[in-house]
Each structure stands twice: as C-alpha cells, then as structure tokens.
VEXVOVO-540382 format. One line per 2 residues: number of its first residue (from 0); their letters; for each residue x, y, z of N, C-alpha, C, O, CB. Coordinates in steps of 0.001 Angstrom, whole numbers, plus 500000, padded with zeros to 6 digits. Glycine has a CB too. Layout:
BEGIN
NUM = A = X:Y:Z:X:Y:Z:X:Y:Z:X:Y:Z:X:Y:Z ~ ...
//
This chain:
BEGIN
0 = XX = 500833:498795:500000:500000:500000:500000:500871:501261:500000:501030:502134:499147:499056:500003:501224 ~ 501427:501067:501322:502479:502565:501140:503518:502652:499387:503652:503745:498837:504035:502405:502839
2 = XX = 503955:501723:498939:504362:501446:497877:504088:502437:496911:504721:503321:496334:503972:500355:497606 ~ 502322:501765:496933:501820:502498:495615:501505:504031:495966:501205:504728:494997:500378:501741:494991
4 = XX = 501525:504481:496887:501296:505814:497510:502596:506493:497008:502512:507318:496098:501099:505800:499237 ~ 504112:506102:497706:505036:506714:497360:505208:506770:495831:505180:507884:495307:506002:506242:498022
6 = XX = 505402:505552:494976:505223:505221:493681:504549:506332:492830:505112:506931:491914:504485:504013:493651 ~ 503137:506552:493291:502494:507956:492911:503005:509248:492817:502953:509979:491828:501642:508202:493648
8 = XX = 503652:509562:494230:504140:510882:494464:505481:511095:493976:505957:512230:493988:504098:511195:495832 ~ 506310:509833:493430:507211:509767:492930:506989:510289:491238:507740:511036:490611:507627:508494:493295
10 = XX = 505945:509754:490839:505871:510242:490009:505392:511415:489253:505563:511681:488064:505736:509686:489860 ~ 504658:512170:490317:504362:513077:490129:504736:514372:490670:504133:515415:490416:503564:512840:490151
12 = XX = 506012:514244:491620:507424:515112:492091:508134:514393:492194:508289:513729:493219:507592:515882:493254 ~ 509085:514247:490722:510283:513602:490519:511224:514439:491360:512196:513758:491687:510673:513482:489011
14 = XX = 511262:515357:491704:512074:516045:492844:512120:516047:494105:512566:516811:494961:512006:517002:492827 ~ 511360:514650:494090:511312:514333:496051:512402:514012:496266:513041:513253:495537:510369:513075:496839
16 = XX = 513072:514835:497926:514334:513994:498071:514141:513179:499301:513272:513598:500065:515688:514877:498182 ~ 514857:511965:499689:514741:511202:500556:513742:512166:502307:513097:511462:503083:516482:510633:500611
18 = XX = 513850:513451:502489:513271:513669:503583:511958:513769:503492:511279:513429:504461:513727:514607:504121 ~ 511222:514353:502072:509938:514238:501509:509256:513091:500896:508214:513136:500241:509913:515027:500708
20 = XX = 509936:512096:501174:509101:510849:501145:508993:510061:502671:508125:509284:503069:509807:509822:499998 ~ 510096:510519:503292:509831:510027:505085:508199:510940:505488:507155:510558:506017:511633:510898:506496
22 = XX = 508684:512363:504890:507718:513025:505484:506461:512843:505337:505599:513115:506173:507843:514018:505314 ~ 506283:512338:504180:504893:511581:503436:504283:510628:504481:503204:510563:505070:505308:510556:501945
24 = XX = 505677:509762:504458:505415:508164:505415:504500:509084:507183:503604:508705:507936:507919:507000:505995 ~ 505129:509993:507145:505118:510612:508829:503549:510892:508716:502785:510428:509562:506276:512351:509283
26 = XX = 503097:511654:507661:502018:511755:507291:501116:511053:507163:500085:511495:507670:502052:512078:506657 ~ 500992:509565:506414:500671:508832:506228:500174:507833:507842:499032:507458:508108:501555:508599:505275
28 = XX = 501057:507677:508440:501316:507137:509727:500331:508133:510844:499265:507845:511387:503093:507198:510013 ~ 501108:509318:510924:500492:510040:512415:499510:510999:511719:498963:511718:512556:501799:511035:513567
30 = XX = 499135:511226:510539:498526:512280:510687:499227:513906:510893:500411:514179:511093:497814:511866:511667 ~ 498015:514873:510764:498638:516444:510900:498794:516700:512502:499032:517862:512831:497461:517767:510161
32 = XX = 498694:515833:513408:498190:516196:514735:499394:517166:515380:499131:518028:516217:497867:514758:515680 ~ 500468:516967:514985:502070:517641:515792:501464:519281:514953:501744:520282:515612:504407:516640:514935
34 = XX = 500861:519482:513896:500893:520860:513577:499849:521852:514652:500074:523019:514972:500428:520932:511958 ~ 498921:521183:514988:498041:521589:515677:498326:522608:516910:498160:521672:517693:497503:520523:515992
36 = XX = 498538:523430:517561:498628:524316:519052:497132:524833:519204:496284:524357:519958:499857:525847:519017 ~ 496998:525811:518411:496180:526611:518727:495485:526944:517082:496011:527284:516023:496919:527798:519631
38 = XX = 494019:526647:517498:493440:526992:516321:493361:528220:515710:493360:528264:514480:492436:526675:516381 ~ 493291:529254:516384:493261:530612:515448:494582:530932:514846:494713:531839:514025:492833:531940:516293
40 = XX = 495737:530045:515335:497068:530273:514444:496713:529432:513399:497025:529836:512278:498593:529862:515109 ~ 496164:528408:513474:496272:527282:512793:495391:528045:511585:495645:527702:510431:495714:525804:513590
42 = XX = 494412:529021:511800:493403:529190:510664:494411:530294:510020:494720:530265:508828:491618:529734:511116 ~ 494869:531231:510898:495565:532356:509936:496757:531785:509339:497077:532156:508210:496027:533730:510726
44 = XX = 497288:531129:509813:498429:530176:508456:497286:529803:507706:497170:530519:506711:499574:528434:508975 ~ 496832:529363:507763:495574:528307:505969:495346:529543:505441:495957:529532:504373:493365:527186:506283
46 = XX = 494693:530853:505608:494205:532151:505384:495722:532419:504596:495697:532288:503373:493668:533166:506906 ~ 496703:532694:505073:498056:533040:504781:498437:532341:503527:498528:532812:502393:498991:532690:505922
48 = XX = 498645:531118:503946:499061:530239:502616:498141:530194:501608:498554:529812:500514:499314:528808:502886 ~ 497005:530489:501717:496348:530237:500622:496095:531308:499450:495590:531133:498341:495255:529802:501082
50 = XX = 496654:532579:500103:496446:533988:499400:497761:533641:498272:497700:534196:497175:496685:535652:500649 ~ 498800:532824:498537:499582:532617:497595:500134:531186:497303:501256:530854:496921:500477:533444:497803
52 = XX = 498979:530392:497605:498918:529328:496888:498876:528902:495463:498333:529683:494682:498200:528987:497261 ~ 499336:527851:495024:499085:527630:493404:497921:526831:493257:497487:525975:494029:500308:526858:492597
54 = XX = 497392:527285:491979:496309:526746:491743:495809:525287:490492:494734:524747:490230:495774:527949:491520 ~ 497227:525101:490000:497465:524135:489495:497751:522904:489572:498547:522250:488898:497853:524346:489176
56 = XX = 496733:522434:490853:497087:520971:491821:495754:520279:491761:494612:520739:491796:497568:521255:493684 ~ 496167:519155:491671:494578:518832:491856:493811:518917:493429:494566:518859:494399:494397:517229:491334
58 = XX = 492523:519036:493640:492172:519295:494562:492545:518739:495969:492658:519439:496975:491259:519255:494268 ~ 492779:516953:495891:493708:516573:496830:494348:515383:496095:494275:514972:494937:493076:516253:498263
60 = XX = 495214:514852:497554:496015:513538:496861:496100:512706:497883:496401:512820:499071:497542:513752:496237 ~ 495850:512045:497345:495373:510594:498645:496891:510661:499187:497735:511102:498407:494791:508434:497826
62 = XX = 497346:510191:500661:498477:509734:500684:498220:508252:501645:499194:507744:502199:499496:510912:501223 ~ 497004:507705:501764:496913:506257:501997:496212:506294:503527:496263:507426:504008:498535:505428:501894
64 = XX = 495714:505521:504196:495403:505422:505660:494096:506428:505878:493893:507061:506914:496803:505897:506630 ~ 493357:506446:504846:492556:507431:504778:492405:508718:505037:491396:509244:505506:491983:507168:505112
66 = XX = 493983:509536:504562:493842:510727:504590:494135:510926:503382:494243:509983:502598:494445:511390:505478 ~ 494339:512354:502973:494691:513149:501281:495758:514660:501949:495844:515191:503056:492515:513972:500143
68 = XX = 496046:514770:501361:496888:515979:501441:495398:517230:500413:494930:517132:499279:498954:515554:500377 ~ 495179:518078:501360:494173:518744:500668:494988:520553:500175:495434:521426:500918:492624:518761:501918
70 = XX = 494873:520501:498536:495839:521515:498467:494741:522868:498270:493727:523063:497600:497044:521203:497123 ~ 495597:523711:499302:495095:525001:499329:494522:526060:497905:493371:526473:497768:496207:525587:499992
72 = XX = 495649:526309:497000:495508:526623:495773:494318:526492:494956:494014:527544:494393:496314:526091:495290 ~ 493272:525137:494643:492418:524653:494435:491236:524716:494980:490158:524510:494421:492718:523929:494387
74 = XX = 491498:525105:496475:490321:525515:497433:490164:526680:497321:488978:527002:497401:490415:525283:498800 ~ 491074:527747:497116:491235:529302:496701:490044:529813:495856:489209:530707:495996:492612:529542:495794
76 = XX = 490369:528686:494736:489590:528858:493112:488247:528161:493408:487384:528448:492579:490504:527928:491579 ~ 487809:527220:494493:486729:526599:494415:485962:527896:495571:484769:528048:495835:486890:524783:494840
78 = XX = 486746:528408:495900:485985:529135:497414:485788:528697:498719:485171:529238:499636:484720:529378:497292 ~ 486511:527444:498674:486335:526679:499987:486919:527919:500969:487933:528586:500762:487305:525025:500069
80 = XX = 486091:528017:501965:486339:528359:503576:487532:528167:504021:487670:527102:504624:485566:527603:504515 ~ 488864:529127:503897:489610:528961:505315:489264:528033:506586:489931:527128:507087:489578:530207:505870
82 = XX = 488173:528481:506898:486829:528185:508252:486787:526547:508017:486835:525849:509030:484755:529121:507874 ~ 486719:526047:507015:486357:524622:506447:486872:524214:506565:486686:523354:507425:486105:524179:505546
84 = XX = 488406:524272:505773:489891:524055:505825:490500:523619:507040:490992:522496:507149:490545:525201:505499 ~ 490482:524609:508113:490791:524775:509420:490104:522983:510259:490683:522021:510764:489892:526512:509965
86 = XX = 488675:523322:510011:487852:522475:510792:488513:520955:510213:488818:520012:510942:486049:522793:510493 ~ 488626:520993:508880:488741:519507:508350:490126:519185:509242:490263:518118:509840:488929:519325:506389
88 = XX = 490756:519853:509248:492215:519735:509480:492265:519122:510970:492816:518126:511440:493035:521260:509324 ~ 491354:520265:511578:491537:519953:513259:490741:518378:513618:490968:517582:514528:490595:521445:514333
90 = XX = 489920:518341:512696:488835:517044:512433:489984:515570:512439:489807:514506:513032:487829:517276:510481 ~ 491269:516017:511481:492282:514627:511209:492927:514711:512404:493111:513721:513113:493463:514600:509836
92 = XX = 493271:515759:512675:494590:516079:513914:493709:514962:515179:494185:513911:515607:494775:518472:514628 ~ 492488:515496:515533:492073:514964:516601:491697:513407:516224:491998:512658:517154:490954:515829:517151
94 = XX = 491106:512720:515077:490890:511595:514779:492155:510889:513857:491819:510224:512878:489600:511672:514189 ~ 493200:510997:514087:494162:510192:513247:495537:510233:514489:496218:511153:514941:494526:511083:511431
96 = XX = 495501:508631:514744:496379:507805:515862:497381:507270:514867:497048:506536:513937:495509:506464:516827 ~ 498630:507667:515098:499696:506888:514854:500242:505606:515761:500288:505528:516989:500600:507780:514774
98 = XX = 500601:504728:514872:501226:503683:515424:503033:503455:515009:503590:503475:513911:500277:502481:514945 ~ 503504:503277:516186:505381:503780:515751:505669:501749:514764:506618:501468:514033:507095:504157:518343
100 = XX = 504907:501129:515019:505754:499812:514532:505233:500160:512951:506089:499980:512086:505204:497947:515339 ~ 503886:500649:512495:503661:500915:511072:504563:501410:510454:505102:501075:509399:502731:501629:510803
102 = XX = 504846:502802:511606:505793:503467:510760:507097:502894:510302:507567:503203:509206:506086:504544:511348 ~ 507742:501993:511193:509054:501427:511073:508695:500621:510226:509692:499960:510517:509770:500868:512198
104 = XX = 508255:500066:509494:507423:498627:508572:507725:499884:507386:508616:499723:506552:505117:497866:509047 ~ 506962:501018:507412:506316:501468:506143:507851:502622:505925:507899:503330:504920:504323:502318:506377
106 = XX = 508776:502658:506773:510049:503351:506312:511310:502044:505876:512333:502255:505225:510616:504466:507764 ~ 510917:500867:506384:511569:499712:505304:511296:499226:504451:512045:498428:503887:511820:498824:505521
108 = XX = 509873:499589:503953:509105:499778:502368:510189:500596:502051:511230:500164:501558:507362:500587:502126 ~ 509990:501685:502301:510621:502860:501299:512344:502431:501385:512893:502565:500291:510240:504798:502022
110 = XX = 513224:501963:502457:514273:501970:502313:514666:500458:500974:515608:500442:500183:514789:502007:503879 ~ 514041:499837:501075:513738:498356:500118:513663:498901:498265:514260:498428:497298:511702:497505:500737
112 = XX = 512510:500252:498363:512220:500820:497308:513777:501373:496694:514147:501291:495523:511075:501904:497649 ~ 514546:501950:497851:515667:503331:497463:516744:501797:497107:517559:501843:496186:516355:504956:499304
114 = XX = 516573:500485:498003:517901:499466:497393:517699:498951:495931:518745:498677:495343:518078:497962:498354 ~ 516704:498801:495347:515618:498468:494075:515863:499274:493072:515971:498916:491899:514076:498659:494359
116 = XX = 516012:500998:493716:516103:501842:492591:514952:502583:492249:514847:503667:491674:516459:501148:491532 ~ 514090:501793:492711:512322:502902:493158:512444:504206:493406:511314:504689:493480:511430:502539:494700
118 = XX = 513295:505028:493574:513267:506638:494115:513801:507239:493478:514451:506636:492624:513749:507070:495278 ~ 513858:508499:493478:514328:509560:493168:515788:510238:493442:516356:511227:492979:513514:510135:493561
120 = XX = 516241:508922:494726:517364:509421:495401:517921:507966:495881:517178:506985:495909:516989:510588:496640 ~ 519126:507919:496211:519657:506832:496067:519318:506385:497701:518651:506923:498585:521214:506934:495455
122 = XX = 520041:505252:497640:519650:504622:499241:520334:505345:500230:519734:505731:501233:520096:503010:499530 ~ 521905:505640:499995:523036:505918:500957:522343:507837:501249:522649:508539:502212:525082:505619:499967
124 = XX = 521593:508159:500328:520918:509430:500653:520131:509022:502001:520180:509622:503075:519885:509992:499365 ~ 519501:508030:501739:517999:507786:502799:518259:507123:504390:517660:507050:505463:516823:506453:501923
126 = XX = 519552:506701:503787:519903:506139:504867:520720:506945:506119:520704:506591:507298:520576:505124:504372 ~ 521606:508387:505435:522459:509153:505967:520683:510195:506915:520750:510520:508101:523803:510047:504445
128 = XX = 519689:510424:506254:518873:511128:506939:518148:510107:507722:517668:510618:508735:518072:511998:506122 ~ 517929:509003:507627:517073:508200:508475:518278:508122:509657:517569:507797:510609:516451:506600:507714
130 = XX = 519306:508189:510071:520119:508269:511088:520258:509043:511986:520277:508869:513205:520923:508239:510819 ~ 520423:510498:510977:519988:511619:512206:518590:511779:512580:518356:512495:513554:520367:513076:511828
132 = XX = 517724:511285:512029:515962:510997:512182:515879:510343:513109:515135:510772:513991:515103:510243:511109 ~ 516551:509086:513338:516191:508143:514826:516737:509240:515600:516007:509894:516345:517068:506379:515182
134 = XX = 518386:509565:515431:518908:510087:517061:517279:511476:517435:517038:511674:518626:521292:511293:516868 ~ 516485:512162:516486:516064:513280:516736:514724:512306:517492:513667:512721:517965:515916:514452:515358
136 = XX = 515182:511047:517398:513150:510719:517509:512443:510952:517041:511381:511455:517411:512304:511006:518236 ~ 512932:510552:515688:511586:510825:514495:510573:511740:514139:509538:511419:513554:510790:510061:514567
138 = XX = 510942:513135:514572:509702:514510:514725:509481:514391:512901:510064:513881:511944:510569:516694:515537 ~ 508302:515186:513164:507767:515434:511692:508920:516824:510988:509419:517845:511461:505750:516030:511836
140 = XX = 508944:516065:509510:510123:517110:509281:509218:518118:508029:508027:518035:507731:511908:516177:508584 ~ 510253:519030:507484:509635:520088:506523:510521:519491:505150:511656:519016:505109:509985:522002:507052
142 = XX = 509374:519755:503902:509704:519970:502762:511383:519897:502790:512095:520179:503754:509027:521253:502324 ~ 511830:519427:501424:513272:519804:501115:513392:520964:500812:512289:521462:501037:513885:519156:500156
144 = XX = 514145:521822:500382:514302:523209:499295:513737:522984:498488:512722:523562:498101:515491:523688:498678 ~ 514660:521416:497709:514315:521195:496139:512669:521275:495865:512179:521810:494870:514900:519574:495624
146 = XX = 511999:520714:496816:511003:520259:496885:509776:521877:496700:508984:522268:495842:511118:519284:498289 ~ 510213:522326:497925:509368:523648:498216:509418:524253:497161:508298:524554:496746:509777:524583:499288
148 = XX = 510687:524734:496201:511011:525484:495343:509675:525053:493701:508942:525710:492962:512850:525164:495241 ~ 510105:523420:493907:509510:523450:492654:508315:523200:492798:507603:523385:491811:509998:522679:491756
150 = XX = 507837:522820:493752:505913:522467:493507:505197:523290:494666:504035:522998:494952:505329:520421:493810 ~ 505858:524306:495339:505454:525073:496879:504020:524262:497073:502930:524388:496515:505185:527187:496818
152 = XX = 504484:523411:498066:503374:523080:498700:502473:523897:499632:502977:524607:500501:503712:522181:499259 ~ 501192:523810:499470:500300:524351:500205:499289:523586:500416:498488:523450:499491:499945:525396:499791
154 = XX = 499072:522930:501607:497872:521770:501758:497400:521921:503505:497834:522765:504289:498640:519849:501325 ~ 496545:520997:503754:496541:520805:504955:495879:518983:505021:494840:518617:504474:495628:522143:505671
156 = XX = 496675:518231:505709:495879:516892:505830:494583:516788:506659:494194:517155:507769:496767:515893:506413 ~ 494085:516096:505568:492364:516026:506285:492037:514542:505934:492483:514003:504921:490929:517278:505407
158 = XX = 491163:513864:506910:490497:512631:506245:489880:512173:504865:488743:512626:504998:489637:512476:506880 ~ 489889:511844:504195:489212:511602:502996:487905:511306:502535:487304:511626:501509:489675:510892:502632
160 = XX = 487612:510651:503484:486058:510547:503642:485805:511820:504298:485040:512306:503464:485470:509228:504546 ~ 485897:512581:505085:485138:513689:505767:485259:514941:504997:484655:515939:505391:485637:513934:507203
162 = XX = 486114:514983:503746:486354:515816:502679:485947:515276:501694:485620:516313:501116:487524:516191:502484 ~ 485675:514462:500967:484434:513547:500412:483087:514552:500906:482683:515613:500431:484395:511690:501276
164 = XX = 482547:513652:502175:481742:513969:502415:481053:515767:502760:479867:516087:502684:481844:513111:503080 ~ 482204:516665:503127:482209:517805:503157:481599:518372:501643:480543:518948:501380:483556:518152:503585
166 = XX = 482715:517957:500802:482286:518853:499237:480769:518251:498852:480168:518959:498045:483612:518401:497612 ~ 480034:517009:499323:478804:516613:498509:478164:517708:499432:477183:518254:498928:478146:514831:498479
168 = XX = 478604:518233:500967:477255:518808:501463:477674:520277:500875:476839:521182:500851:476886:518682:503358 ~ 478711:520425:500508:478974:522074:499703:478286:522014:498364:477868:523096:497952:480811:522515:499318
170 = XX = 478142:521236:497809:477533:521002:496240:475962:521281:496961:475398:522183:496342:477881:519027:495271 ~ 475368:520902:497764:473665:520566:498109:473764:522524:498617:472731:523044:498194:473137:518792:499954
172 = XX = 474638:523557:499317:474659:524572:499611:475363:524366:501168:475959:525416:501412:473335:525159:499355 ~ 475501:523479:502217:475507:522988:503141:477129:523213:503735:477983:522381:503427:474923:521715:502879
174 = XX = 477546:524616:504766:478875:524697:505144:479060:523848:505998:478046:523197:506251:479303:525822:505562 ~ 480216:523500:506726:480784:523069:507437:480350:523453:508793:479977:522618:509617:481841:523244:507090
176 = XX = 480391:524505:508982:480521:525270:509863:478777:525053:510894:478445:525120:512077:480966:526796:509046 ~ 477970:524728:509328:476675:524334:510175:476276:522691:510412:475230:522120:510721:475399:525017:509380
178 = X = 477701:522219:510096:477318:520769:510859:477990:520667:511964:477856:519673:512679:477626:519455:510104
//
C-alpha cells in the first residue's frame, strides 16, 4: 500500500528527496496532529498560505490510511472556507492515531524501494537522513528546498472521507461550519 502511495508521488514530484518521502510516510502514519497548538494560528496560516497558493494541483492527493493531502491553491479557486479548511484539518489532527511499529514497517518499504532503485534518490541518501531521524526521535520534518522550490506546497491533511463527504454537502449549499 504505502508502495503504491510513494510510487504515485514519485511520480508526480520527481524532485522528492529522501526527507519528503519520510515526510509523506510521517504523514501517512500520524497524521497532521504535531501541527496543531492553537486553532486561530492554525486558521491564519491556511488564510496566509492560501492567498499565495498555486492553483494548478489537483484538489487533493490521497496519501493512503485514509487521509489526502488537501491543496490550498484549488480551494482558493473553488471558494472553499479557510473556516472549512481549518475544521477539516483539526477534524484529522484529533481523529488520526499513529502507530510507531507501522511506521518502522512502512520506512523499510521505502528503504527496500531506494535498494531496488524505486526513488528519486539513492539509498546511501535515505539512509544518511534516516540516522539523524532516529537520534532526533523521528519529529515530523519540513519539505526539502528542492522540493518547496519546485511544487510550493500548500495543503493541509484532512480525512478523505470527511472531505468527500464535506464537498457533497457544499455542492447541496451545506457549510461546514453548520454541521
């Protein structure tokens, strides 16, 4: 599963470097919950990023475990709610449990992928950052340069079904905000 997830994003940012596919996995695994403090920061970053978001993404991208990476840019142009955004977000943070043995399983997928030749970056890359990654205790990390530079991410992780289900009640007229 994680496979075909990375496999995807591989192919569609050939410029991932070994820390943006851990970070995926981190994603994939725990969820947005470490971004979370305080919600009114949490909304004026989405408000922030989204005034100069790109709009050339598709609306989201699955990254497996039933979440999507939901990109801002696309919500800009659709009109989605900051307010929405925010809620979906705080919605994954509070309902998405990481488990540390998945993660170790689903970062020897990817190290298996980088011995194979599956990546974008060689193994002795993945392996020199997965080292200082254990000594740090595995915190959630940021974008590469390479990465930020060429596709500036702007998203926020949300469940997939509850963003599913969000846009059918936005299509009927139905915000967020009044469920």
């Amino acid at each position: 599963m994680i496979r075909d997830i990375l496999t995807a994003h591989f192919d569609r940012y050939p410029l991932m470097e070994a820390r943006d596919a851990v970070k995926l996995i981190h994603q994939h695994i725990f969820g947005p919950g470490h971004l979370i403090q305080d919600r009114e920061k949490a909304l004026a970053l989405i408000r922030e990023e989204m005034s100069a978001a790109p709009a050339g993404q598709p609306l989201y991208e699955s990254i497996g475990g039933g979440l999507c990476r939901l990109n801002l840019g696309p919500c800009k142009g659709r009109g989605i709610p900051a307010e929405d955004i925010c809620a979906l977000f705080m919605q994954a943070a509070d309902g998405t449990q990481g488990d540390k043995k998945a993660f170790r399983e689903a970062i020897r997928e990817l190290r298996d992928m980088a011995d194979q030749g599956d990546t974008p970056f060689e193994a002795v890359t993945l392996d020199v950052l997965l080292a200082a990654y254990d000594e740090k205790k595995c915190p959630p990390l940021r974008h590469s340069e390479a990465y930020r530079r060429a596709y500036r991410p702007a998203y926020r992780v949300v469940i997939q079904k509850r963003l599913k289900d969000y846009l059918a009640r936005r299509r009927e007229g139905e915000s967020l905000q009044k469920s």
